[in-house]
C-alpha positions in Angstrom: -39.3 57.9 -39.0 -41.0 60.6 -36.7 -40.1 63.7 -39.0 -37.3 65.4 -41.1 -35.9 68.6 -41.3 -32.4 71.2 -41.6 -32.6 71.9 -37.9 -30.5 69.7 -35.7 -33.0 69.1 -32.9 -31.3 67.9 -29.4 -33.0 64.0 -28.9 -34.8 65.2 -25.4 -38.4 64.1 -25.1 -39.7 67.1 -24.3 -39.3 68.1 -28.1 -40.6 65.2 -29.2 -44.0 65.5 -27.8 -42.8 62.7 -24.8 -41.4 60.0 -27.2 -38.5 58.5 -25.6 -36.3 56.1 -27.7 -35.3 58.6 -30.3 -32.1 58.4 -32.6 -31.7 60.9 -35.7 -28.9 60.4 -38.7 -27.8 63.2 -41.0 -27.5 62.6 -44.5 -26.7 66.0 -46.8 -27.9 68.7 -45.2 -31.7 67.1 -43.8 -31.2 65.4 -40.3 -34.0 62.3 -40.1 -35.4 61.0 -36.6 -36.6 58.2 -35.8 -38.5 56.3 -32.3 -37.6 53.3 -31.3 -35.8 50.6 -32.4 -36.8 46.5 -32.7 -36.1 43.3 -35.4 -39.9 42.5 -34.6 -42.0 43.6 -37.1 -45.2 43.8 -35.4 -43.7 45.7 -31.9 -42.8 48.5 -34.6 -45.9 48.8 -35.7 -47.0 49.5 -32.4 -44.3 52.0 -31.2 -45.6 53.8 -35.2 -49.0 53.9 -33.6 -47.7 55.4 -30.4 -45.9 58.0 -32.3 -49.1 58.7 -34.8 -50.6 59.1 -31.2 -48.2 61.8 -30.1 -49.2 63.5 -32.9 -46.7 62.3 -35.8 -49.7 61.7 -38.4 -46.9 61.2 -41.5 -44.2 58.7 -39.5 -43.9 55.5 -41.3 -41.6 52.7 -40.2 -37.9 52.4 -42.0 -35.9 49.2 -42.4 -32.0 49.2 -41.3 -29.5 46.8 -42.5 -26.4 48.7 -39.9 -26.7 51.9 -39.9 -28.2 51.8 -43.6 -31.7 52.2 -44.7 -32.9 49.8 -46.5 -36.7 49.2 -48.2 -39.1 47.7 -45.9 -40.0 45.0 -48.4 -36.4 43.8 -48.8 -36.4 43.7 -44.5 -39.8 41.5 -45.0 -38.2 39.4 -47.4 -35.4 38.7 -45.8 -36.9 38.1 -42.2 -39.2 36.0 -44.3 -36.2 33.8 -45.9 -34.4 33.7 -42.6 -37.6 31.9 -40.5 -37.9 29.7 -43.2 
């Protein structure tokens, strides 16, 4: 997750400091966006640095399970339990 906020801000790059990649759900009132997408653990981890890069010191990954977020340690479990 790249930021949150009340405004509903159109997914172009240009306002997202050149991220491309970008998705956003509303939930309430706040809108959340995120950057990039990926089941691989350690290519998110790279597209967060790219996006602390850009200048989004406080993004911090988010785990999905459909259109659902989830805790990241219950993502890591599970990946875990499914490679096992």
């Amino acid at each position: 997750q790249i930021g949150a906020g009340t405004d509903d801000i159109d997914l172009k790059s240009f306002n997202f400091s050149g991220l491309d990649q970008l998705s956003k759900i509303k939930i309430g009132k706040l809108f959340k966006y995120y950057y990039g997408s990926t089941n691989d653990f350690e290519s998110i981890k790279e597209l967060r640095e790219v996006a602390v890069d850009k200048g989004f010191d406080s993004s911090f990954i988010v785990a999905f399970r459909g259109d659902q977020p989830i805790p990241l340690n219950e993502a890591l479990k599970a990946s875990e339990a499914s490679s096992n």
